[in-house]
C-alpha positions in Angstrom: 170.0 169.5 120.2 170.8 171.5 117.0 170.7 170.0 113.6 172.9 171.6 110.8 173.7 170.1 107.4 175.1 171.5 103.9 173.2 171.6 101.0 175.1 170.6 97.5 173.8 170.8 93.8 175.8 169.6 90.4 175.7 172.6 88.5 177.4 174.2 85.0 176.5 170.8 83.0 175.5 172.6 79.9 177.8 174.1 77.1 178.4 177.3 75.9 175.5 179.4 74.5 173.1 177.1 75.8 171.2 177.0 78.5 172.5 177.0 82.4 169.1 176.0 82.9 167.8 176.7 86.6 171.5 177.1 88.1 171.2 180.7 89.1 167.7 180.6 90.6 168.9 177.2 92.5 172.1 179.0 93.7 169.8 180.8 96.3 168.6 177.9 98.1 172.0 175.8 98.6 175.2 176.3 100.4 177.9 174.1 97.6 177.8 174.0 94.3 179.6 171.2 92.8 180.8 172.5 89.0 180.9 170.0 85.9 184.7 170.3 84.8 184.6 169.5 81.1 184.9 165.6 81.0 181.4 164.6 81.4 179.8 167.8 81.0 180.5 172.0 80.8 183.2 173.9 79.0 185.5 176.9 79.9 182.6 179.3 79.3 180.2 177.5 81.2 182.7 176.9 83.4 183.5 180.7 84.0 179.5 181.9 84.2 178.6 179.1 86.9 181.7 180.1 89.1 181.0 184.2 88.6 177.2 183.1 89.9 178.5 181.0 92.5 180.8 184.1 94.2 178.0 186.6 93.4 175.7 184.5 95.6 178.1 183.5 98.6 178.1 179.8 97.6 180.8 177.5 98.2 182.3 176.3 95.4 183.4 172.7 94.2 185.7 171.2 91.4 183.1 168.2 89.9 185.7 166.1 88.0 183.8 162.9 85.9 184.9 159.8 83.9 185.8 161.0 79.9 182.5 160.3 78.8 180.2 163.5 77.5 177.8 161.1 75.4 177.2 158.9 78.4 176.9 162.2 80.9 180.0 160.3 82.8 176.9 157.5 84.6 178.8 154.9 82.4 181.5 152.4 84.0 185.1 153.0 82.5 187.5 151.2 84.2 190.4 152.9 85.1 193.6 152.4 86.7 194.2 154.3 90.4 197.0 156.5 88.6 194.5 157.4 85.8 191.9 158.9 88.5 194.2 160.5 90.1 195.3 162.0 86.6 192.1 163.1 85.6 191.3 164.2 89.0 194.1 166.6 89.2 193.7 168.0 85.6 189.6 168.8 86.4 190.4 170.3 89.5 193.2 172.2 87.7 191.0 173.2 85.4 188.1 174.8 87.9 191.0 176.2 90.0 191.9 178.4 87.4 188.6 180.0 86.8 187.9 180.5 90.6 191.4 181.8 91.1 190.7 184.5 88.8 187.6 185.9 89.8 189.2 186.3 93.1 187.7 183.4 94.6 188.9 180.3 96.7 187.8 176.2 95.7 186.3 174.9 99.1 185.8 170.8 97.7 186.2 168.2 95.6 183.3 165.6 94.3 183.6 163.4 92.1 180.7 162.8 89.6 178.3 159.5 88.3 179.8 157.1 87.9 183.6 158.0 89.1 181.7 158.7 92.4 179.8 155.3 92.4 182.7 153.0 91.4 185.0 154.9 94.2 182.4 154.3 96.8 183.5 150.5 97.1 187.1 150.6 95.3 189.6 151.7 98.2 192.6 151.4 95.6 190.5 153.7 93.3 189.3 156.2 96.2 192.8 156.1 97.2 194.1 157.5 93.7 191.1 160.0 93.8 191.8 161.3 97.9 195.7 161.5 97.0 194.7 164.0 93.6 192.7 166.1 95.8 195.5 166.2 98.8 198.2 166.9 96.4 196.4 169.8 94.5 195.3 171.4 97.6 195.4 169.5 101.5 192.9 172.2 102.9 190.0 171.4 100.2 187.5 169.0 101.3 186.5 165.7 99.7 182.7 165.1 99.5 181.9 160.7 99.3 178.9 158.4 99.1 178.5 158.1 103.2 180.3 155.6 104.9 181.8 154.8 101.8 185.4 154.0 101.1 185.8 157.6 99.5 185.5 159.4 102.7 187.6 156.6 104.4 190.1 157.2 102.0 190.0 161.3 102.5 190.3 161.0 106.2 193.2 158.3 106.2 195.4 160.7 104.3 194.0 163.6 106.2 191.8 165.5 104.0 188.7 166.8 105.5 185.6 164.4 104.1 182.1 164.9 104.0 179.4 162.1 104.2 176.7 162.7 101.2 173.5 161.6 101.3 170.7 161.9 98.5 167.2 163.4 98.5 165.9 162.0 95.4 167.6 158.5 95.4 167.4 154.8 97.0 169.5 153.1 98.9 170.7 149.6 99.1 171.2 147.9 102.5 174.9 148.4 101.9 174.7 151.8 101.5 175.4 152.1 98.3 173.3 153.5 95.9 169.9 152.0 93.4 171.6 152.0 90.1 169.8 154.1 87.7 169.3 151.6 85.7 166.9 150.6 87.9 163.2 151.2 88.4 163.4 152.2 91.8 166.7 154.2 91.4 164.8 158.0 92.1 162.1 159.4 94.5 159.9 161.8 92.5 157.5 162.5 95.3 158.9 165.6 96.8 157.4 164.7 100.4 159.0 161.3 100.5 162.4 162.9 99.0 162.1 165.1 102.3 160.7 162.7 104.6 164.0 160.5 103.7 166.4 163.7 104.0 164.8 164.5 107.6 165.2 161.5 109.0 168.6 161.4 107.5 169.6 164.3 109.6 167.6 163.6 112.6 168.1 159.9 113.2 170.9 158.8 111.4 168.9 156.0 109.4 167.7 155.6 105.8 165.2 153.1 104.9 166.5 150.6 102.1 164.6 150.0 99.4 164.4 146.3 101.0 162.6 147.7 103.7 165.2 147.9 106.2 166.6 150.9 108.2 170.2 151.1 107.6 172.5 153.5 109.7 173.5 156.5 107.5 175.6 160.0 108.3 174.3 162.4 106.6 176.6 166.1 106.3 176.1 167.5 103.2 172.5 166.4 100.6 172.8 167.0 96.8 169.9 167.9 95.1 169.8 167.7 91.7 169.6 170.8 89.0 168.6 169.1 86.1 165.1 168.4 86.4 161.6 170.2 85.3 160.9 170.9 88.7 164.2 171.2 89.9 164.1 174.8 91.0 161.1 173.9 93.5 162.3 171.5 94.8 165.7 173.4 96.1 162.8 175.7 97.1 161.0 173.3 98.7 163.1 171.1 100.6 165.3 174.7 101.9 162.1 175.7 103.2 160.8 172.2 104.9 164.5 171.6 106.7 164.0 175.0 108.2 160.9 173.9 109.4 162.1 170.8 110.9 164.9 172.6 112.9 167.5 172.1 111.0 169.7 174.6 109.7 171.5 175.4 106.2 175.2 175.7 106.8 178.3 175.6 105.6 180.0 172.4 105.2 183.0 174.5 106.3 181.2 174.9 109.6 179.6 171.6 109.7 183.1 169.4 109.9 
C-alpha cells in the first residue's frame, strides 16, 4: 500500500522590509504554502515576494485569511457573527487572488488561520459562513480544516473539495481538537516525537492524546510551522524522514 500526504507551511507573516525569515529555504521542502493575508499578519509587499517565491518553486499556493487582530497574531478569540467570516474571508482571499492572478499564477486553497481556524473547528454555523466565502470566490479551490472537524464537514456539504490537517508539532485532545497554546503541553519540540506522531498519522490513522489515548485521525495534508529557530530543519528533517518511511510528498491536488 502506498502512502502519500501534502505538506503545508504558514508563510509571508512578516511586513515589508523586514524579514521573510526562512520562507524561501522552507519552500523547497513542502508542497502548499498557506500566505498570511494582511489581517493577522503580512502586507501587499510581503504579500507579493512570498507568492513570486511560491511560483518560482512549483508550490501550491493558499489564501491564509485570520481574525483582525495583528497585535494578537490572530491566536486571540474574537467573536464574530457567520456573515462577518464570510466577509473577511472573501476580502483576504480577494486580496491574495489578486497578487497570484498577476504573476500569472492560479490560488489552489483556502485555510483559515489561529484562531479563526480553531473556533471554526467546532462552530458549524461559523464554518458554514467560512466554506460558503471560499465556494462563492472560487468552487474549484480547496478548503483545508482541523481533521474531522466541522470545517471540512462544512466544505464537503456545500461541495468544496476539503482537506483533513493534521499537526507535527502540536497535541491533541481526545476530541480532536487541538491543546490550546495557552497550555504547557500545547507543542512537541522534540523533532523525533513531532515525526513519530506525523508517521503514525499517515500510516495508521491514529494520534495519541495527550490523555494517553489513541484517537482516530485522517491525516491529508501536515503544516509545519515557519516561524521557529529551527524551523528550516525541521521542514528538512521531517521531508527527509517521511520519504524514508514510504511515504511520499504530493500534491494535495493529487491526494483528494
Amino acid at each position: 500500500m502506498g502512502y502519500s500526504v501534502d505538506i503545508n507551511c504558514d508563510m509571508g507573516e512578516s511586513f515589508g522590509a523586514y524579514t521573510l525569515g526562512r520562507d524561501e529555504e522552507i519552500l523547497d521542502f513542502i508542497t502548499s504554502a498557506n500566505i498570511a493575508c494582511g489581517f493577522h499578519a503580512g502586507d501587499p509587499s510581503t504579500m507579493r515576494n512570498t507568492v513570486k517565491m511560491a511560483l518560482e518553486k512549483g508550490v501550491g499556493i493558499g489564501a491564509h485569511p485570520g481574525l483582525p487582530d495583528l497585535a494578537g497574531f490572530g491566536r486571540r478569540n474574537i467573536h464574530i457573527s457567520p456573515q462577518e467570516a464570510y466577509d473577511l474571508v472573501v476580502y483576504q482571499i480577494g486580496a491574495l487572488y489578486g497578487f497570484v492572478k498577476a504573476q500569472g499564477g492560479n490560488l489552489q486553497h483556502v485555510k483559515p488561520h489561529g484562531a479563526l481556524f480553531n473556533m471554526a473547528a467546532k462552530d458549524a454555523e461559523l464554518s458554514k459562513g467560512i466554506a460558503e466565502a471560499v465556494y462563492d470566490v472560487d468552487p474549484e479551490l480547496i478548503l483545508f480544516g482541523l481533521s474531522g472537524s466541522e470545517l471540512v464537514k462544512a466544505g464537503e456539504n456545500i461541495g468544496l473539495k476539503s482537506a483533513n490537517e493534521v499537526f507535527s508539532d502540536r497535541t491533541y485532545q481526545e476530541d480532536g481538537s487541538l491543546t490550546s497554546r495557552r497550555e504547557e503541553n500545547a507543542l512537541i519540540t522534540d523533532p523525533k516525537e513531532a515525526i513519530h506522531q506525523v508517521i503514525r498519522m499517515v500510516k495508521e490513522n491514529k494520534v495519541q492524546t495527550v490523555q494517553g489515548h489513541d484517537i482516530e485521525i485522517k491525516a491529508q495534508t501536515i503544516c509545519i510551522h515557519g516561524d521557529g529557530q529551527t524551523a528550516l530543519e525541521f521542514a528538512d528533517n521531517i521531508a527527509s524522514s517521511l520519504a524514508e518511511a514510504g511515504i511520499e510528498k504530493a500534491s494535495i491536488k493529487n491526494i483528494l
